[in-house]
C-alpha positions in Angstrom: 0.0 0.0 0.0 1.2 3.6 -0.8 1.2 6.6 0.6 -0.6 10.2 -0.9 1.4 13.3 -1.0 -0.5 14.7 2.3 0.7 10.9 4.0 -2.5 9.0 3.5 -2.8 5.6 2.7 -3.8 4.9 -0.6 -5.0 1.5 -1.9 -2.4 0.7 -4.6 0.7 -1.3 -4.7 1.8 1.1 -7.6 4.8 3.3 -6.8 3.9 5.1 -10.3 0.5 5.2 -9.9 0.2 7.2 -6.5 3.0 9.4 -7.8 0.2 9.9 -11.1 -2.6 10.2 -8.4 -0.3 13.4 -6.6 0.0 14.7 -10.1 -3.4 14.4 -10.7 -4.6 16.1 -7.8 -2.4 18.8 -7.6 -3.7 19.4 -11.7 -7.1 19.7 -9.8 -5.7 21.9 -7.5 -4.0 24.7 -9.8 -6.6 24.4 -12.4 -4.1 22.8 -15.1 -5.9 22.2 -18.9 -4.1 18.7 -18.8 -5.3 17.7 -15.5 -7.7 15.3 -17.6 -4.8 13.5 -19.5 -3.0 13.5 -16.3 -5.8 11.2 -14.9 -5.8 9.1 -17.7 -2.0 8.2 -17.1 -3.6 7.4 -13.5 -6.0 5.0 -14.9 -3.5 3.6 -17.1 -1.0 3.3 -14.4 -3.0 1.0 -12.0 -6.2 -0.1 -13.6 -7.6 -1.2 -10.5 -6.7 1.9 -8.0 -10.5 2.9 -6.7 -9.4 6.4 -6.0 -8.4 6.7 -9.6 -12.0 6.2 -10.4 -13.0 8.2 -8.1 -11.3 11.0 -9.5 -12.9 10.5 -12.8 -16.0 11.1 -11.3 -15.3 13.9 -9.3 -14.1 15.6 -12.2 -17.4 14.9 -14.5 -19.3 15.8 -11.7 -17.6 19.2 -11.4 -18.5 19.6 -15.0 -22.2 20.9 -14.0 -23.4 19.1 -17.4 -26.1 16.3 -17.4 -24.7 14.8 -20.1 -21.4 13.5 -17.9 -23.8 12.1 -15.3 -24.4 8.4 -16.7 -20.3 8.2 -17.1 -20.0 9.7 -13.6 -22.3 7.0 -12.1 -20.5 4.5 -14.0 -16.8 5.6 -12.1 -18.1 6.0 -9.0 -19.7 2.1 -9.2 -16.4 0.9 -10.6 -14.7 2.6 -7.6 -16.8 1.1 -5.3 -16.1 -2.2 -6.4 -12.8 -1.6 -5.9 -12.6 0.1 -2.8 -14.4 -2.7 -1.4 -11.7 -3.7 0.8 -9.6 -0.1 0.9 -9.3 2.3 3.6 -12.8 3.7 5.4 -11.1 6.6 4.4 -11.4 6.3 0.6 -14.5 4.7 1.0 -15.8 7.7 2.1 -14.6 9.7 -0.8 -17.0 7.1 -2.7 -20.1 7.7 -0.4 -19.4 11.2 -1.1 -19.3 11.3 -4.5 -22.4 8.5 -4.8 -24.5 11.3 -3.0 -23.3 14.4 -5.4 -24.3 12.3 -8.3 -27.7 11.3 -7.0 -27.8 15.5 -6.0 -28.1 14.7 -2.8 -25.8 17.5 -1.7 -26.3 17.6 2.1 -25.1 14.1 2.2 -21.7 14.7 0.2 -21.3 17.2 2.3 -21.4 15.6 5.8 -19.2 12.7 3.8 -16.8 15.5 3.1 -17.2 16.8 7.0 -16.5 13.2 8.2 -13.2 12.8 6.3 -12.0 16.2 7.0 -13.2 15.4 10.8 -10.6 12.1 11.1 -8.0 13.4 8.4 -7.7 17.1 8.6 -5.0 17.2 5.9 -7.4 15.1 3.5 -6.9 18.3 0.6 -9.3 16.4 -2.2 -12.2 16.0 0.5 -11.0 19.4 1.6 -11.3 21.1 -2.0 -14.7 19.6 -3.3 -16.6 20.5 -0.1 -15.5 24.4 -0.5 -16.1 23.8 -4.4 -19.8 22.3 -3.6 -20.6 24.7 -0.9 -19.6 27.9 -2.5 -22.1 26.8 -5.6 -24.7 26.1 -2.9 -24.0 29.6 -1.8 -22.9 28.8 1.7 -19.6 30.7 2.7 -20.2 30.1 6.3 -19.4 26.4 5.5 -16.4 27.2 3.6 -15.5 29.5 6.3 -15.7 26.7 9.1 -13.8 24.0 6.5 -10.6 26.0 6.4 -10.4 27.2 10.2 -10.9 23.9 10.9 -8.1 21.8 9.2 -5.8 24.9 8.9 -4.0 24.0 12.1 -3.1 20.5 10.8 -1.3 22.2 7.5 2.4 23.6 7.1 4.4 25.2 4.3 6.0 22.2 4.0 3.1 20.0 3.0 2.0 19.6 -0.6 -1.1 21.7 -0.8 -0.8 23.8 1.9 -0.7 27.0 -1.2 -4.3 25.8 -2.0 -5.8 25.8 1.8 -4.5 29.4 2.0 -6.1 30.1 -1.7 -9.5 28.7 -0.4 -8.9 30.4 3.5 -8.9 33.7 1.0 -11.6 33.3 -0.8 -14.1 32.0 2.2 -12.9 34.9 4.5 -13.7 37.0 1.2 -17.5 35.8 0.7 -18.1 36.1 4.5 -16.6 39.9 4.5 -13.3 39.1 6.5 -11.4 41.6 3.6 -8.3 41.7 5.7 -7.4 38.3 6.6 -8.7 37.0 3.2 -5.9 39.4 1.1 -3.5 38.6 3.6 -3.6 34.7 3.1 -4.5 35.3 -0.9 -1.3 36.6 -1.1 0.8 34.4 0.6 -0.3 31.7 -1.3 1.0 33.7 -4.4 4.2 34.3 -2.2 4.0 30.6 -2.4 2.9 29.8 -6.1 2.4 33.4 -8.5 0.6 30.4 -10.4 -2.0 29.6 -8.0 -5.1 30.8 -9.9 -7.2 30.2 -7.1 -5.4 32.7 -5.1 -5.2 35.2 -7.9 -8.8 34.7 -8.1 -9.3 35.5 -4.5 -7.3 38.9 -4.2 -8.9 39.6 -7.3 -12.7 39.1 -5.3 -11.9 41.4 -2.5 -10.1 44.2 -4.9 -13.2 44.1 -6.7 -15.4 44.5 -3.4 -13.4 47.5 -1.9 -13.6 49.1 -5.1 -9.7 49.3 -5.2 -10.4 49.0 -9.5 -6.8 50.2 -10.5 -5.0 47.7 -8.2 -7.2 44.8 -9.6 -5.9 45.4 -13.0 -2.6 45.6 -11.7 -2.9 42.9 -9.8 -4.4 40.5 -12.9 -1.6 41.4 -15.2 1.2 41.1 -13.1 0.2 37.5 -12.5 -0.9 36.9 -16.0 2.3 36.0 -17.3 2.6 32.6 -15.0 -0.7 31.0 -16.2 0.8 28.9 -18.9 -1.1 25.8 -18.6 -4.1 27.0 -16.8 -7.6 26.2 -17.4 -11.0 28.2 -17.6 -10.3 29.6 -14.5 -8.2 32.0 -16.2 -11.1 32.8 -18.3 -12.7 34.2 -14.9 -9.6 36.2 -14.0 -9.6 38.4 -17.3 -13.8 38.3 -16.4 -12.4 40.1 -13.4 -10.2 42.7 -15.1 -13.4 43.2 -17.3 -15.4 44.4 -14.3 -12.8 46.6 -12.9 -12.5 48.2 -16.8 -16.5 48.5 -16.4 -16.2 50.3 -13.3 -13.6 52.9 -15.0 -16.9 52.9 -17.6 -14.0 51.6 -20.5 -16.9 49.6 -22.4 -14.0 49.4 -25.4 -11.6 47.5 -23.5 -14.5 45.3 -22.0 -15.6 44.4 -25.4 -11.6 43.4 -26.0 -11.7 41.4 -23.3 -14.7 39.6 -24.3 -12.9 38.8 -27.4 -9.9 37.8 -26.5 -9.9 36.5 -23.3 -12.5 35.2 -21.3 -14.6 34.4 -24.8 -11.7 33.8 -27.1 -14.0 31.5 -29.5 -10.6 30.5 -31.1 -8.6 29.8 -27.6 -7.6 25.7 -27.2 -9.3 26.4 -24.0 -12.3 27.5 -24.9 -13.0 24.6 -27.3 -11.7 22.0 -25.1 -15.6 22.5 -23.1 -17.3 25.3 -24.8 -19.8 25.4 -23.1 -18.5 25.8 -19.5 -20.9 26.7 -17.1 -18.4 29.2 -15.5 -17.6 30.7 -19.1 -21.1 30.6 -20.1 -22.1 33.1 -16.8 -18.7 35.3 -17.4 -20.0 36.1 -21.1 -23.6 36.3 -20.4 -23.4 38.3 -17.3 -20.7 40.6 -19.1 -23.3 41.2 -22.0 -26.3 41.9 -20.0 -24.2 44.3 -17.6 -23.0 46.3 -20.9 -26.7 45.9 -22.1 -28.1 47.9 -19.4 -25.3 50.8 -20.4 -26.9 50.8 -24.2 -23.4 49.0 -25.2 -24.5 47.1 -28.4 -23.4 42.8 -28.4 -22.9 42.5 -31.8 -23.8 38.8 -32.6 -21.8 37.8 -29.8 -25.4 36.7 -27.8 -25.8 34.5 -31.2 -23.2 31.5 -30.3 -24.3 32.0 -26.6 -27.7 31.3 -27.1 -27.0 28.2 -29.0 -25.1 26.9 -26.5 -28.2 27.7 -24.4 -30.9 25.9 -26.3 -28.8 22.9 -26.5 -28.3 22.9 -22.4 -32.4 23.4 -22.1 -33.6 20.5 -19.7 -30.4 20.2 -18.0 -30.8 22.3 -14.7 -27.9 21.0 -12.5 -26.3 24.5 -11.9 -29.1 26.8 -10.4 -26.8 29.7 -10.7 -25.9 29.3 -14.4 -30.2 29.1 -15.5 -30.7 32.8 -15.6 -27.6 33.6 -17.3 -28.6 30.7 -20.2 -32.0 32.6 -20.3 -30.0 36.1 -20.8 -28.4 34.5 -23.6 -32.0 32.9 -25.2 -33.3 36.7 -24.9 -30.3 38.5 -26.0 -30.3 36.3 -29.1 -34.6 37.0 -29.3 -35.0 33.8 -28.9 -38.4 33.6 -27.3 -39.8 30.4 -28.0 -36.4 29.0 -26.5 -36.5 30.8 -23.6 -40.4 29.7 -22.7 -38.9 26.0 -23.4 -36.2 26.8 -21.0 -38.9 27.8 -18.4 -41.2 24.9 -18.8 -37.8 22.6 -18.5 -36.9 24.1 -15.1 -40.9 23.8 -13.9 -40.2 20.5 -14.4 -36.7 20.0 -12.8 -38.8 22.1 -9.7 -41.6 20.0 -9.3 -39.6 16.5 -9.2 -38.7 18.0 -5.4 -35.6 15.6 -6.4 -32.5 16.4 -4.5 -31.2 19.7 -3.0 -31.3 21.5 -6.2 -35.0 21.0 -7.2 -36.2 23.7 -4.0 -32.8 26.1 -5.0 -34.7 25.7 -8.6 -38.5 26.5 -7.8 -37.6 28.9 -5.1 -34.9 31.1 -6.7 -33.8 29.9 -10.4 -36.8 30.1 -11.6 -38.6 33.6 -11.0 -35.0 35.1 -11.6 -35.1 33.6 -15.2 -38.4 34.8 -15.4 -37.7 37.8 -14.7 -34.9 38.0 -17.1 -37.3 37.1 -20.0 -40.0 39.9 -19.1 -37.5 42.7 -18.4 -36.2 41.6 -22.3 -39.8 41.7 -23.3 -40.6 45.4 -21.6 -42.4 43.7 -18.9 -40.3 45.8 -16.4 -43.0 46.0 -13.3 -43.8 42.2 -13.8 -40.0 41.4 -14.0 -39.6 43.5 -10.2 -42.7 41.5 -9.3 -42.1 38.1 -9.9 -38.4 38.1 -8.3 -39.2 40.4 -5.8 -40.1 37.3 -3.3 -36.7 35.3 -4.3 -34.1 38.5 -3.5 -34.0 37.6 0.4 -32.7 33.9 -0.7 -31.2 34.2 -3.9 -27.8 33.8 -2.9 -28.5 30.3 -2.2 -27.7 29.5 -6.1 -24.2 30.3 -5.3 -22.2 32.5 -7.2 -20.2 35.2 -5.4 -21.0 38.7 -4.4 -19.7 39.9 -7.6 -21.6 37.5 -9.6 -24.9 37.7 -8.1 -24.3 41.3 -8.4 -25.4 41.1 -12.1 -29.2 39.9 -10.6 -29.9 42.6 -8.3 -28.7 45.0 -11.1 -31.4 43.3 -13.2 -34.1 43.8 -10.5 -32.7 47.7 -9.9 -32.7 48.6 -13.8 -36.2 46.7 -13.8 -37.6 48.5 -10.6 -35.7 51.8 -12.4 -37.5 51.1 -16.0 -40.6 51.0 -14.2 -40.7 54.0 -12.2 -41.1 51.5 -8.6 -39.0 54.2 -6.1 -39.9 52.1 -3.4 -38.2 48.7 -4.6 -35.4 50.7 -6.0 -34.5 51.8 -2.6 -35.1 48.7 -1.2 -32.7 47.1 -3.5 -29.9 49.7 -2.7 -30.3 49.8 0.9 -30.0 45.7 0.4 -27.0 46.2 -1.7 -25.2 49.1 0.2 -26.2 46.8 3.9 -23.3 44.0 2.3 -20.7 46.0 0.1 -17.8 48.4 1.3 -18.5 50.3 -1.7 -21.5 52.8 -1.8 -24.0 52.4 -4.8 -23.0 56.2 -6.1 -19.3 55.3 -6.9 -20.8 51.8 -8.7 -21.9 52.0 -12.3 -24.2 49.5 -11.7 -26.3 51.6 -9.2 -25.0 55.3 -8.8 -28.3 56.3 -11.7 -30.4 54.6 -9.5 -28.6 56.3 -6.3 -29.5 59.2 -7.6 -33.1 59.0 -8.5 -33.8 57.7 -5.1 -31.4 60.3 -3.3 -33.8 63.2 -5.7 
């Protein structure tokens, strides 16, 4: 039996294959485009290695795409036969990942909890319950995660870059702006590769308005993502919204083209139709919509990417920005197909993700379609009721930002003063930065403050 890079026992006799296991984790953990022909040298190296399979899974399943479901189910039974007689430890990791694919999130989570509750330095179990709770839209749990297994870590463990990266972002989401930059950019200090950490000193630049550092910050580290993934899609996402901030719509546009939704990039077309790169472009395009920036027939290959995902509802968050994309492109009869798909998805009650649906998903798409259609009081009105929950979807302040700027421009189109304010005392209650220095909301501050 082997040993992991963190000291765990893993269930293989192969030397080679826990060394292609470490490789293949820490792929996972930077965000590396090869991570997925690292695993296959995994699989190939021990055939029989349950944890290999496991990974397989786990990396389908973070794909957000019904389509991968059937082959996820299809690992994680393979892995289960063949951690029959492994460590309760890695049995777990199967229990886990048999609960994410049946959507029975709760119960992946405690798996998760119970692993990181007898091995502390566990970093995979560590890494897909901040992954699954941040797209659940619960920071708090994030929060807890880190605190709790951070004492167990040292610099001198494999890993320990990525428990800072995620101790950055958590303290971000939960408002701790201080201790999140500070441990954001010691992981850097560690790794200026870590896109993870990048990604997290990026999240609380953006939410103390500090616009000009943020774009400093994204091209001084731009130059060691050679080898990353989509993430660095989100990154130059990032530099987009500090540019929209400054009001530079141009170099937005730019950025759209050639970075985060670079059509032609071998990252884009390895999966293009990312959730995570489909709500970068959409949310980008609605935000420039509302400033009477023209899209070109850049919502065209969006929307087509939309109507081909129409049924498949596993990311709450990403719903309304498919349906942006379905009315951006016009396409109406699409986006009413779209609705009647996620009616469905609400009423099986199946899993945690069928109440997130019915409850939040769907009046927000909704309301994206009717403020399209000029419906702007019946937009405010049908997501009115979902604002006080919405950030269960997930998504992080600055992404659900793009929702409550739909229900202010809505509340703004149709002359509702009183839900305007509401919306901006809501906002102005959870960011540093007041809604008069945000381009977002400083017309609307105004109105109200007239």
């Amino acid at each position: 039996m082997q040993q992991d890079a963190q000291g765990h026992a893993i269930s293989t006799d192969s030397a080679e294959a826990a060394r292609a296991f470490d490789h293949t984790v820490a792929g996972y953990l930077r965000y590396r485009l090869d991570t997925a022909q690292r695993l296959q040298a995994l699989l190939a190296a021990d055939p029989e290695f349950g944890m290999a399979q496991a990974l397989k899974a786990a990396f389908l399943l973070l794909g957000y795409k019904q389509a991968f479901i059937p082959m996820a189910k299809e690992a994680i039974a393979a892995a289960a036969r063949l951690t029959a007689c492994a460590t309760p430890r890695e049995q777990a990791h199967v229990a886990a990942l048999a609960a994410w694919a049946e959507g029975e999130m709760d119960r992946a989570l405690s798996a998760w909890e119970g692993i990181l509750a007898a091995h502390p330095r566990d970093i995979l179990a560590f890494r897909l319950h901040h992954f699954c709770s941040f797209w659940l839209g619960r920071p708090e749990a994030m929060l807890a995660s880190v605190e709790g297994v951070l004492p167990r870590w040292g610099r001198d463990l494999p890993g320990y870059g990525s428990v800072l990266a995620c101790r950055s972002f958590a303290n971000e989401e939960c408002g701790n702006y201080t201790v999140a930059e500070a441990a954001g950019r010691a992981a850097i200090a560690l790794d200026p590769g870590d896109l993870w950490a990048a990604h997290a000193v990026a999240h609380v630049l953006e939410m103390q308005g500090r616009r000009s550092e943020g774009i400093a910050w994204i091209e001084g580290l731009e130059a060691h993502w050679d080898g990353g993934n989509n993430l660095m899609h989100h990154l130059w996402w990032h530099r987009a919204m500090y540019h929209l901030e400054h009001r530079d719509f141009d170099t937005v546009l730019g950025l759209y083209d050639t970075r985060f939704r670079n059509l032609g990039s071998a990252v884009t077309q390895a999966q293009p139709d990312l959730y995570i790169d489909a709500q970068n472009a959409a949310s980008m395009l609605f935000r420039l919509s509302l400033h009477g920036v023209p899209a070109g027939g850049r919502w065209e290959e969006l929307a087509d990417k939309a109507e081909a995902r129409i049924g498949d509802t596993l990311s709450a968050f990403t719903l309304p920005h498919w349906m942006m994309a379905l009315c951006g492109a016009g396409r109406w009869a699409a986006a009413e197909r779209m609705l009647a798909a996620m009616r469905d998805a609400a009423r099986s009650n199946a899993g945690t993700n069928a109440p997130l649906i019915a409850r939040y998903a769907l009046p927000v798409s909704e309301a994206v379609l009717r403020h399209a259609q000029g419906d702007f009081a019946g937009a405010v009105a049908v997501m009115r009721p979902a604002l006080g929950g919405m950030y269960r979807l997930g998504g992080s302040h600055a992404q659900q930002d793009v929702l409550e700027q739909l229900f202010l421009h809505a509340a703004m189109k149709a002359g509702l003063t009183a839900d305007m304010r509401m919306l901006l005392e809501r906002v102005a209650g959870r960011h540093p930065v007041p809604p008069e220095r945000r381009v977002g909301y400083a017309e609307a501050a105004r109105r109200v403050a007239h």
